[in-house]
C-alpha positions in Angstrom: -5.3 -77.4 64.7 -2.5 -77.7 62.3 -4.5 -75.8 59.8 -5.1 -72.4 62.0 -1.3 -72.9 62.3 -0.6 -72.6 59.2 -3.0 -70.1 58.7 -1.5 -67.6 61.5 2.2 -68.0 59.8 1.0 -67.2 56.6 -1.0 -64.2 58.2 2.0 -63.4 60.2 4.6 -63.7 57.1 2.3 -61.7 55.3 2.2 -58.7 57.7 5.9 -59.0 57.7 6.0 -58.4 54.0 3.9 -55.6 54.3 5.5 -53.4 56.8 9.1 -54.4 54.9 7.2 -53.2 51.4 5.7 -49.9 53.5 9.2 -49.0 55.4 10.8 -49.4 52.0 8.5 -47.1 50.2 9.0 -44.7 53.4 12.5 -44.7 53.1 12.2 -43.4 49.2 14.4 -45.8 48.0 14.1 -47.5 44.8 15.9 -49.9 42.9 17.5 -47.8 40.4 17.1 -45.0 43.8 15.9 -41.2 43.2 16.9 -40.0 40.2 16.7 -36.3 38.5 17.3 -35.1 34.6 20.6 -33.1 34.3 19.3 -29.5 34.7 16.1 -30.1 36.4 15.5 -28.0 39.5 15.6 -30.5 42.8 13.3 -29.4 45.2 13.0 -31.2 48.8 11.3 -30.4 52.4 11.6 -31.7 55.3 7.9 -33.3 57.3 7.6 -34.1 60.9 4.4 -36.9 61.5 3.3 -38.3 64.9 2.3 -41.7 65.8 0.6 -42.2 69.0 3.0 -43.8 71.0 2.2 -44.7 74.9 4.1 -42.5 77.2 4.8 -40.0 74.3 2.5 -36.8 74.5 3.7 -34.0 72.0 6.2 -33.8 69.5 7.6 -29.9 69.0 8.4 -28.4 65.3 11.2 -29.0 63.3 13.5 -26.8 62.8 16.1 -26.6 59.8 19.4 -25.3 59.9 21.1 -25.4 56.9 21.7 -27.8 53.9 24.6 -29.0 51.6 24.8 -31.1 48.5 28.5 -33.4 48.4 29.6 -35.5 45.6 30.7 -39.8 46.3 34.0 -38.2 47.9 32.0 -36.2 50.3 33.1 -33.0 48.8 30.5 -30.3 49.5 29.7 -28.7 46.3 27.0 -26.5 47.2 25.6 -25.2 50.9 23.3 -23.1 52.2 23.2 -21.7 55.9 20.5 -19.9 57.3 20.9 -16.9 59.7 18.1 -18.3 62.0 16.5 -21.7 62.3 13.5 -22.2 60.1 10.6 -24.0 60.9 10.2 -27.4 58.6 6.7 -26.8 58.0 7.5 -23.4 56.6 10.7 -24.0 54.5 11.3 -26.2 51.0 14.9 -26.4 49.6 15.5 -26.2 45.9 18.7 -26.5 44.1 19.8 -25.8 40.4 22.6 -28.5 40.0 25.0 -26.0 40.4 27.8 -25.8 42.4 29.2 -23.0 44.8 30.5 -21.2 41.9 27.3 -21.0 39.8 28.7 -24.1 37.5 26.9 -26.8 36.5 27.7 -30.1 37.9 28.0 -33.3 35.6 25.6 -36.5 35.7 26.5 -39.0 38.8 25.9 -39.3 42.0 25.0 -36.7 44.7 24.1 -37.0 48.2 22.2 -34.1 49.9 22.1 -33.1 53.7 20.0 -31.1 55.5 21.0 -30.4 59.0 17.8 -30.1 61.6 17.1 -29.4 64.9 16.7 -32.9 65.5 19.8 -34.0 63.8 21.2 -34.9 60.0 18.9 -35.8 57.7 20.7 -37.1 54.2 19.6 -38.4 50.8 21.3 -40.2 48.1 20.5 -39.4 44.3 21.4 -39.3 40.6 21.4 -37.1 38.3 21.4 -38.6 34.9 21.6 -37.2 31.2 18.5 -38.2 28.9 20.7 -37.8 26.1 23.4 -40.1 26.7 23.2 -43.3 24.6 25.4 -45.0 27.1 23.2 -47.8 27.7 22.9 -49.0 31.1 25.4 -47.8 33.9 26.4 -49.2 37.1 26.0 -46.4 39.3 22.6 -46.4 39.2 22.7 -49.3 41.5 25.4 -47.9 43.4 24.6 -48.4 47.3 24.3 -44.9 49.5 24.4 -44.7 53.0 21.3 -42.3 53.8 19.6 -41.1 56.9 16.1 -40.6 55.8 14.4 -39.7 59.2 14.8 -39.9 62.7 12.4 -40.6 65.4 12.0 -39.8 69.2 8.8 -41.9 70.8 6.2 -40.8 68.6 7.8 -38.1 66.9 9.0 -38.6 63.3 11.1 -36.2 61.0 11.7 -37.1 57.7 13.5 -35.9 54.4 11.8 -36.2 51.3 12.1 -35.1 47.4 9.1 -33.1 45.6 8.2 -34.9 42.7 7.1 -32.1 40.3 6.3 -34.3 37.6 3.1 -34.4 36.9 1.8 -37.1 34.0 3.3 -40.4 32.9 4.4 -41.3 35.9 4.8 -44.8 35.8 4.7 -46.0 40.1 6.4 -49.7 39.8 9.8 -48.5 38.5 9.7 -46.9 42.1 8.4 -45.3 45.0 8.8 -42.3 46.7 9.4 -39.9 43.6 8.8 -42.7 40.8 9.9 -42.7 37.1 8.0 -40.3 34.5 8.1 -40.6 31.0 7.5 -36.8 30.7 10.9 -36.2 32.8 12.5 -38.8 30.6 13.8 -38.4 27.1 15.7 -36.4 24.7 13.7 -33.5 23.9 16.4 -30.6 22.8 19.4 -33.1 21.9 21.7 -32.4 18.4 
């Protein structure tokens, strides 16, 4: 008797684990959290799922509003507003690390927002520069408070990054976007 005991708990604690492991990888959070090359085009969508959920039927399109990117002071830096709503399914934000004036911004740490029909959705991110012999830094440990996705019953909106790189891509430095070694480096440096 003791035995299946102890075999349920370790069953149990393993399931627990797991769906800590899964709502981590979900979340797109990683320990050194999303980061981007200084210059490199950051592209991002927002994806509603559905979970059957008892007493939840149907789940209706997202729609997306707007978006902004702020810096650690909450100071937007870039926005963009649409005339009408735009369904999620049909829409995927890019942005160029500039700011509103068409200037670049510096390496640190950004947080985007995109503003739905279901509410705000928000990221945290770093931009880093390949070519900085700095070592390591703090801030890419620095703690973000981040509203990945929302959910209604069985209805689940979420805001995610577009990895675009494609090879070397090395998936236990992260999930959710993962480190590449091709996005890595110092390519064109003096």
């Amino acid at each position: 008797m003791k035995r299946r005991w102890i075999s349920v708990g370790g069953l149990l604690l393993a399931v627990l684990l797991l769906t800590v492991v899964v709502s981590h990888a979900a979340s797109g959070s990683t320990l050194f959290g999303t980061r981007f090359k200084l210059g490199e085009t950051i592209q991002f969508r927002v994806e509603d799922s559905t979970s059957w959920w008892w007493g939840c039927c149907c789940c209706t399109e997202t729609l997306v509003l707007g978006w902004r990117i702020v810096n650690t002071s909450e100071q937007t830096l870039y926005s963009a507003a649409f005339n009408a709503p735009v369904s999620a399914s049909q829409w995927q934000g890019s942005w160029n690390q500039v700011d509103a004036n068409s200037a670049a911004v510096s390496a640190g740490q950004y947080k985007l927002y995109v503003d739905t029909s279901v509410g705000t959705l928000s990221r945290c991110f770093t931009i880093y520069d390949p070519c900085c012999r700095c070592g390591w830094s703090p801030c890419s440990v620095c703690s973000c408070e981040q509203v990945t996705s929302i959910s209604d019953c069985a209805c689940r909106t979420t805001l995610v990054f577009i990895d675009t790189c494609q090879t070397g891509c090395f998936p236990f430095f992260g999930w959710g976007g993962g480190w590449c070694s091709s996005c890595c480096g110092c390519s064109s440096c003096p």
